[in-house]
C-alpha positions in Angstrom: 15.8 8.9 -31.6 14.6 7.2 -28.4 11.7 8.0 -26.3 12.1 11.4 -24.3 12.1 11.4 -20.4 8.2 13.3 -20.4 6.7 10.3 -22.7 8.4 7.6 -20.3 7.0 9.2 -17.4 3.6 9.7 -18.7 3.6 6.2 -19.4 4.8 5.0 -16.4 2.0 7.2 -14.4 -0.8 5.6 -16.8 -0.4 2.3 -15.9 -0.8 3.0 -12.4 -0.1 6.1 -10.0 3.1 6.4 -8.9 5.1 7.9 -6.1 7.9 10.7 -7.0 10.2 8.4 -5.8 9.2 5.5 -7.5 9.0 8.0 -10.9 12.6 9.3 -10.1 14.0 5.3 -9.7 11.9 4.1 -13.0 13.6 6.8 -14.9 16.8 6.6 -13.7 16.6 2.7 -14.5 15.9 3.8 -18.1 19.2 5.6 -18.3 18.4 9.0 -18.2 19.9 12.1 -15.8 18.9 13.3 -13.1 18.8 17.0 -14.7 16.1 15.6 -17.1 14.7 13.7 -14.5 13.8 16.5 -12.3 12.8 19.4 -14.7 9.8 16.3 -15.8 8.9 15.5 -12.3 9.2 19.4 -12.0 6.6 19.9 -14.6 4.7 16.6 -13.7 3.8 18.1 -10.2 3.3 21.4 -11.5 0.5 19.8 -13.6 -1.2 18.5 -11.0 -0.2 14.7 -12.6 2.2 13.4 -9.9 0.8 14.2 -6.4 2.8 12.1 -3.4 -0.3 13.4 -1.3 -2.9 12.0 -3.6 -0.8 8.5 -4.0 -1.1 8.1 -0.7 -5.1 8.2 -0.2 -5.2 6.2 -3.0 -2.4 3.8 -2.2 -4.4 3.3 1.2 -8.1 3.1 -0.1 -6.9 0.6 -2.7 -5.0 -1.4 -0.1 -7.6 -1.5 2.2 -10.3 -2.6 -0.2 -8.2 -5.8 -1.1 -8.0 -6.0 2.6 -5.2 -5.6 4.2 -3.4 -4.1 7.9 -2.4 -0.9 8.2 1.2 -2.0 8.7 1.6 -3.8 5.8 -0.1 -0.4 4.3 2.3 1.6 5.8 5.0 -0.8 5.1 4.8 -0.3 1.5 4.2 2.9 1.2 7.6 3.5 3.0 9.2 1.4 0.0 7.7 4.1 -2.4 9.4 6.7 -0.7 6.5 8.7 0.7 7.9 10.7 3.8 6.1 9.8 6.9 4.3 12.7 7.9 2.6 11.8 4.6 1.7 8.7 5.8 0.8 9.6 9.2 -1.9 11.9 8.0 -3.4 10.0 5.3 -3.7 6.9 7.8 -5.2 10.0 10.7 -7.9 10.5 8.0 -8.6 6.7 6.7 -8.8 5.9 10.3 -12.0 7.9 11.1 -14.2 5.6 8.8 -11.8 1.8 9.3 -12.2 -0.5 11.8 -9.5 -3.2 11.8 -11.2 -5.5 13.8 -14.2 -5.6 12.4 -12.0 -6.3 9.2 -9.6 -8.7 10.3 -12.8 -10.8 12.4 -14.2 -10.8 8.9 -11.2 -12.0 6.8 -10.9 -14.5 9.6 -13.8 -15.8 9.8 -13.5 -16.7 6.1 -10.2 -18.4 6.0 -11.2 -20.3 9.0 -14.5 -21.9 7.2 -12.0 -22.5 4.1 -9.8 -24.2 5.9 -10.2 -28.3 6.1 -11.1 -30.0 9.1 -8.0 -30.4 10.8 -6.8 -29.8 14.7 -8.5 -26.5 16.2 -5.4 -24.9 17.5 -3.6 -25.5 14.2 -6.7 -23.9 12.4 -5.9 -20.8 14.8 -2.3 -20.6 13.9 -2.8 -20.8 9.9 -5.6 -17.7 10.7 -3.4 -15.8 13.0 -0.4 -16.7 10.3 -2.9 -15.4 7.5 -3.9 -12.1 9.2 -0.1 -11.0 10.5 1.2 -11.5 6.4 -1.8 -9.4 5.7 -0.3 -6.6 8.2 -2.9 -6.7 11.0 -1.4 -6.3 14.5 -0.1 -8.6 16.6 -2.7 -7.9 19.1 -5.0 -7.3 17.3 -4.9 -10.8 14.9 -5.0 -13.1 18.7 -8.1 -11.0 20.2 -9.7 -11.4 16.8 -8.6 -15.9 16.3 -9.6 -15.7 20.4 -13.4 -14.7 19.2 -13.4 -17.3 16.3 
């Protein structure tokens, strides 16, 4: 007999926290029905164990600690299927206690001394190239290359 949907679940969710959606594709992928599906993420939420709200803090936290732009952040946490009023609040309350710029000057700063000596103004395009894949702003990534 194979592994039931529960046990798959429970060791999806302890490798990493996962979305309900991302839960609900990973089963799926394993071939079983959406009846079972649901009745475990029934029971999974029920249990306190699968919490979209409580992905999404931790989603963000753990994002920003690496660091990177809230729209990357947001970006991603779109692909897991978390609805956006989700997102919109969790970012509301990270954004108290974040500031980007200070962030992005910082990760700048970095890359720029790791960088080799080559021509200044391709030195700002690699940075300003550098902090847009790492979801900063538009806006934001030229005021911050402008200070360096």
């Amino acid at each position: 007999m194979g592994i039931s949907p529960k046990a798959a679940a429970l060791r999806y969710i302890k490798i990493r926290p996962r979305s309900i959606t991302e839960l609900k594709e990973k089963l799926a992928d394993k071939g079983f029905s959406s009846i079972e599906i649901d009745a475990v993420i029934h029971d999974l939420i029920a249990s306190g164990l699968l919490d979209d709200r409580a992905f999404t803090k931790s989603w963000i936290n753990y994002r920003l600690a690496r660091p990177f732009g809230f729209r990357r952040i947001i970006q991603e946490l779109k692909l897991k299927g978390i609805d956006q009023e989700l997102i919109d609040q969790a970012m509301a309350e990270i954004n108290e206690n974040y500031s980007p710029e200070a962030i992005a000057l910082d990760l700048a700063q970095r890359r720029w001394q790791r960088l080799p000596d080559i021509d200044v103004q391709k030195k700002k395009k690699r940075v300003l190239d550098f902090l847009l894949r790492r979801g900063f702003e538009v806006d934001l990534a030229i005021r911050v290359v402008r200070k360096i």
